[in-house]
PyMOL commands that place a pseudoatom at each C-alpha (Angstrom):
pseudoatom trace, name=CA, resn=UNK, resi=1, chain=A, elem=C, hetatm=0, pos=[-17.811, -8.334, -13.699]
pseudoatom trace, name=CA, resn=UNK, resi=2, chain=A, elem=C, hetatm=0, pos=[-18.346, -6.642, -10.344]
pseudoatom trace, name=CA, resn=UNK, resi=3, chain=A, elem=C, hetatm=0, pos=[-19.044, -2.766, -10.526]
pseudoatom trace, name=CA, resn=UNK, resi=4, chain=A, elem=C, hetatm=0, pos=[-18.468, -0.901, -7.696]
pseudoatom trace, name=CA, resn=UNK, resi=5, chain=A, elem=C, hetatm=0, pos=[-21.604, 1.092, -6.092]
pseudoatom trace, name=CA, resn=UNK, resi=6, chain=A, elem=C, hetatm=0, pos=[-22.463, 4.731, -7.138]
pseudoatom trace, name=CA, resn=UNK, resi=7, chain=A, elem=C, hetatm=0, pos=[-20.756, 6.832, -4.422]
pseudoatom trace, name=CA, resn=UNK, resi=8, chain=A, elem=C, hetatm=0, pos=[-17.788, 4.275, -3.961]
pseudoatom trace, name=CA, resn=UNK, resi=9, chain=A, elem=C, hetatm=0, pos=[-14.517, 6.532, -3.239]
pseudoatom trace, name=CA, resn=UNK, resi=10, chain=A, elem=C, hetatm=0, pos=[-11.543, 3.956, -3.897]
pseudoatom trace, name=CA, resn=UNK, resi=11, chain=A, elem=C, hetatm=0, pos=[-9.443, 6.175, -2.344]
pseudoatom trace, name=CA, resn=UNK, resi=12, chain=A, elem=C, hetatm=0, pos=[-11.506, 6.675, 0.573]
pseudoatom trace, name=CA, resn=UNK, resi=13, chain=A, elem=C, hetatm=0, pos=[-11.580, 2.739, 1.023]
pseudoatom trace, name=CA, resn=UNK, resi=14, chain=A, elem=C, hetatm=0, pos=[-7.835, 2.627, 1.010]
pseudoatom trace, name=CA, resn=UNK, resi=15, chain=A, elem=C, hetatm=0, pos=[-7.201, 4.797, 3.146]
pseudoatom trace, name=CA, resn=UNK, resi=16, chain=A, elem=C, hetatm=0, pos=[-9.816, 3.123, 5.966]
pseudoatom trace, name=CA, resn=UNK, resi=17, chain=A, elem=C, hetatm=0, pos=[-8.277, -0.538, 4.733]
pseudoatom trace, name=CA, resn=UNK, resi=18, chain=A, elem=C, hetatm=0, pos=[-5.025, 1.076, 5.410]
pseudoatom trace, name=CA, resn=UNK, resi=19, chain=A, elem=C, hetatm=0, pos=[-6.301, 2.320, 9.049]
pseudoatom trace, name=CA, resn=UNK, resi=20, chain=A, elem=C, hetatm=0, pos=[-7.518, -0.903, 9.791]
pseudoatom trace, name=CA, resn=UNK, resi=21, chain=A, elem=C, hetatm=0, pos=[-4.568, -2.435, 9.015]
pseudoatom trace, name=CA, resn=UNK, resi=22, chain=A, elem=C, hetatm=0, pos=[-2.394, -0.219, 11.418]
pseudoatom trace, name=CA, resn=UNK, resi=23, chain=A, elem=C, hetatm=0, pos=[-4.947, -0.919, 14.318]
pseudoatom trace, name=CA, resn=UNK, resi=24, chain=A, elem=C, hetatm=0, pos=[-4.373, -4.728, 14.039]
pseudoatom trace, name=CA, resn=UNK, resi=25, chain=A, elem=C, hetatm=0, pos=[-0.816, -4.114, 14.015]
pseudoatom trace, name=CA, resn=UNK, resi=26, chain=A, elem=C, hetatm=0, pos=[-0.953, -2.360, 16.604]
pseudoatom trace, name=CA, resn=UNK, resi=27, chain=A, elem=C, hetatm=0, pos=[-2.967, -4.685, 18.824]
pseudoatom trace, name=CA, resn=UNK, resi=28, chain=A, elem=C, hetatm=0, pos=[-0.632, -7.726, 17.641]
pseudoatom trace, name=CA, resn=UNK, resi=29, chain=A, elem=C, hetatm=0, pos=[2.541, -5.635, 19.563]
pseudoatom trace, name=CA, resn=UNK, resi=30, chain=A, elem=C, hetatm=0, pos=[0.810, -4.622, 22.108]
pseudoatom trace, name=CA, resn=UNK, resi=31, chain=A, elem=C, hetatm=0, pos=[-0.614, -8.304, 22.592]
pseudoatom trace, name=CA, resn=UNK, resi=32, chain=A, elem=C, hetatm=0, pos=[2.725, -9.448, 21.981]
pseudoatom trace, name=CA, resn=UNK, resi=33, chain=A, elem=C, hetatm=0, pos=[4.252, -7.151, 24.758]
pseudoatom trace, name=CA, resn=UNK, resi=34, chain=A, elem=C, hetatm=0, pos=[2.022, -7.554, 27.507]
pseudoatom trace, name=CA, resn=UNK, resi=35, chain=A, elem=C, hetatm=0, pos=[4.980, -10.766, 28.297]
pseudoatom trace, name=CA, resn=UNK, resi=36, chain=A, elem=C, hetatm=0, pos=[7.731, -9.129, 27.555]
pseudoatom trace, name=CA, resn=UNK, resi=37, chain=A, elem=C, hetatm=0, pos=[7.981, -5.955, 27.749]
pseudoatom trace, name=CA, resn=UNK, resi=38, chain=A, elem=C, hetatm=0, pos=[8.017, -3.553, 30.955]
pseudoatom trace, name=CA, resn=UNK, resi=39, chain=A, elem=C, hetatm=0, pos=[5.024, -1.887, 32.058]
pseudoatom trace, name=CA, resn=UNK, resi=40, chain=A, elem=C, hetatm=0, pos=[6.494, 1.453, 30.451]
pseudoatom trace, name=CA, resn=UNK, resi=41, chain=A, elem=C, hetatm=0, pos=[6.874, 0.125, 27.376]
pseudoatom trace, name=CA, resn=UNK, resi=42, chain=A, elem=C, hetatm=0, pos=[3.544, -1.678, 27.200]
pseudoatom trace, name=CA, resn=UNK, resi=43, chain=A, elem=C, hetatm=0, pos=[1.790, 1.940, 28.580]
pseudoatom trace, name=CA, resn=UNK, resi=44, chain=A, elem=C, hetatm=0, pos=[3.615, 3.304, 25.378]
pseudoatom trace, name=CA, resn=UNK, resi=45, chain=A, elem=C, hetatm=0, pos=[2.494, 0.810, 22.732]
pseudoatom trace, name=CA, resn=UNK, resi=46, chain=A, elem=C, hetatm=0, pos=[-0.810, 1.309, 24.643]
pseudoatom trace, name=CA, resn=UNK, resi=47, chain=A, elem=C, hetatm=0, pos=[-1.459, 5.141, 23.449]
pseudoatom trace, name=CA, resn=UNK, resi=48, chain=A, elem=C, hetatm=0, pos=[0.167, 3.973, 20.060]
pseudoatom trace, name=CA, resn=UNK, resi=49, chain=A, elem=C, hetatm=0, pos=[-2.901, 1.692, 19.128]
pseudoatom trace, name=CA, resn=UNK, resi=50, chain=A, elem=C, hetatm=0, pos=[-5.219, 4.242, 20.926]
pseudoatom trace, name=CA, resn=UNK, resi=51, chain=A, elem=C, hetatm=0, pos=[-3.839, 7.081, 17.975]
pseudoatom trace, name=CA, resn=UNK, resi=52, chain=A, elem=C, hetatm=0, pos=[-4.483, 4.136, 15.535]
pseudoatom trace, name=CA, resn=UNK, resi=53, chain=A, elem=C, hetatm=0, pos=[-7.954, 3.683, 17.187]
pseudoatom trace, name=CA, resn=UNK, resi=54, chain=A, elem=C, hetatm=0, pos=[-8.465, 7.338, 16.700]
pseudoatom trace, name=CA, resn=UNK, resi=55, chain=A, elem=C, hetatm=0, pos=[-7.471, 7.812, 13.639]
pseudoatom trace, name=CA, resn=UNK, resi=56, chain=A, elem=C, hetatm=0, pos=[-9.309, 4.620, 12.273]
pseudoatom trace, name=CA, resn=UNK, resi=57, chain=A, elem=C, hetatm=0, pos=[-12.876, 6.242, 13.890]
pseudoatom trace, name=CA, resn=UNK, resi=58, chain=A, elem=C, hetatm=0, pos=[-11.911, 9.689, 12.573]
pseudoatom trace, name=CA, resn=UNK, resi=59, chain=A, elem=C, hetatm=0, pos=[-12.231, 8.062, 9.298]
pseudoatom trace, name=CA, resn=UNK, resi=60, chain=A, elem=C, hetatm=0, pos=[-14.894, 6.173, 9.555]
pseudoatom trace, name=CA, resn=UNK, resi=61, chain=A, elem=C, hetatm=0, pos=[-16.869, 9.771, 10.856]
pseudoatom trace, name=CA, resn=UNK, resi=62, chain=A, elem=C, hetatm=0, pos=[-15.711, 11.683, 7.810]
pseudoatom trace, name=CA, resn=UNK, resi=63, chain=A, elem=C, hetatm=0, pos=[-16.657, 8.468, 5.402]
pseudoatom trace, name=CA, resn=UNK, resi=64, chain=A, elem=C, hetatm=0, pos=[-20.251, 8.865, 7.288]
pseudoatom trace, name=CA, resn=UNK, resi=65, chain=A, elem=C, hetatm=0, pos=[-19.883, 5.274, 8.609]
pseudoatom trace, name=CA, resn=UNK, resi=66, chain=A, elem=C, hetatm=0, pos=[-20.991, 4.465, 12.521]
pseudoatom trace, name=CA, resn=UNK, resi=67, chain=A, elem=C, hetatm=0, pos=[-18.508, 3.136, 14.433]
pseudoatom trace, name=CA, resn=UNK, resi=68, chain=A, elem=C, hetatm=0, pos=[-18.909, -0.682, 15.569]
pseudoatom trace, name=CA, resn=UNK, resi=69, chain=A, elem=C, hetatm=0, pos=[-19.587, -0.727, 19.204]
pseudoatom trace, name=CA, resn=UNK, resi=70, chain=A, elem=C, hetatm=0, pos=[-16.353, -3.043, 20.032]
pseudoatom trace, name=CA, resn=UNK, resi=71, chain=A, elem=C, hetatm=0, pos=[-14.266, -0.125, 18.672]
pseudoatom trace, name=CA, resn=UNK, resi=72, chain=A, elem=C, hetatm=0, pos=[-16.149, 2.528, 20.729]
pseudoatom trace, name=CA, resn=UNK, resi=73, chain=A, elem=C, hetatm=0, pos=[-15.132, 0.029, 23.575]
pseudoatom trace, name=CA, resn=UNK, resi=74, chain=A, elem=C, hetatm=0, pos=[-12.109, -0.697, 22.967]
pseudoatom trace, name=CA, resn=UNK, resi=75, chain=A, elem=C, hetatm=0, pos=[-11.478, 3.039, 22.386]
pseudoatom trace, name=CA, resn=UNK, resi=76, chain=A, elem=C, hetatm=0, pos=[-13.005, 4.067, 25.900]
pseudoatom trace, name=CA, resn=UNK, resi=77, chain=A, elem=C, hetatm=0, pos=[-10.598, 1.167, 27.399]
pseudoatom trace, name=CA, resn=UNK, resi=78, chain=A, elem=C, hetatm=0, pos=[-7.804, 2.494, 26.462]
pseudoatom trace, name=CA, resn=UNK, resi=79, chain=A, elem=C, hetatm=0, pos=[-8.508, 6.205, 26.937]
pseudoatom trace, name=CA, resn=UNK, resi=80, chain=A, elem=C, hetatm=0, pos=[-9.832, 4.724, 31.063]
pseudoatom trace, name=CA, resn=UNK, resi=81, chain=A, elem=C, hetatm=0, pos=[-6.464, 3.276, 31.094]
pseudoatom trace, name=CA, resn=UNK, resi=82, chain=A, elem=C, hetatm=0, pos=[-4.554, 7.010, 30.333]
pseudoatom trace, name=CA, resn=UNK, resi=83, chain=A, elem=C, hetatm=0, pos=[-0.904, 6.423, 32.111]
pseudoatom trace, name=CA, resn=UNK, resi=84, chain=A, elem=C, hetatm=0, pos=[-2.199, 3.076, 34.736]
pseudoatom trace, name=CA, resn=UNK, resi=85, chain=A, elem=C, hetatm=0, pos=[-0.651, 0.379, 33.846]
for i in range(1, 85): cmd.bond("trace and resi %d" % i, "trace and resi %d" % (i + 1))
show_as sticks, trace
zoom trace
């Protein structure tokens, strides 16, 4: 039987699964909009999955984690990209 290591917060890990989870979602519309959707509404879902982003790192910070370097990327990206489309 699997034990989890001293120090594990379960809640803690939910809540950064849960992050995670909104970040892909939010990548999947925005990925999903960038053919159909006008450039307003793709600038929109833009600064959506940068507050996902955020949030996600935010966590990861308080949990004491680093952040990957894609997400620090990805992160600076989308903060470049402000209102351009």
């Amino acid at each position: 039987m699997l034990h989890p290591e001293p120090g594990f917060d379960p809640g803690r890990h939910q809540r950064l699964t849960s992050l995670l989870e909104d970040v892909k979602a939010a990548r999947l519309v925005l990925d999903r909009a960038r053919q159909d959707k006008r450039l307003v509404e793709q600038q929109q879902l833009r600064k959506e999955l940068l507050a996902a982003l955020d949030a996600y790192a935010a966590a990861l910070t308080l949990a004491g984690a680093p952040l990957p370097p894609r997400l620090r990327s990805e992160i600076d990206l989308y903060r470049g990209l402000g209102g351009r489309g």
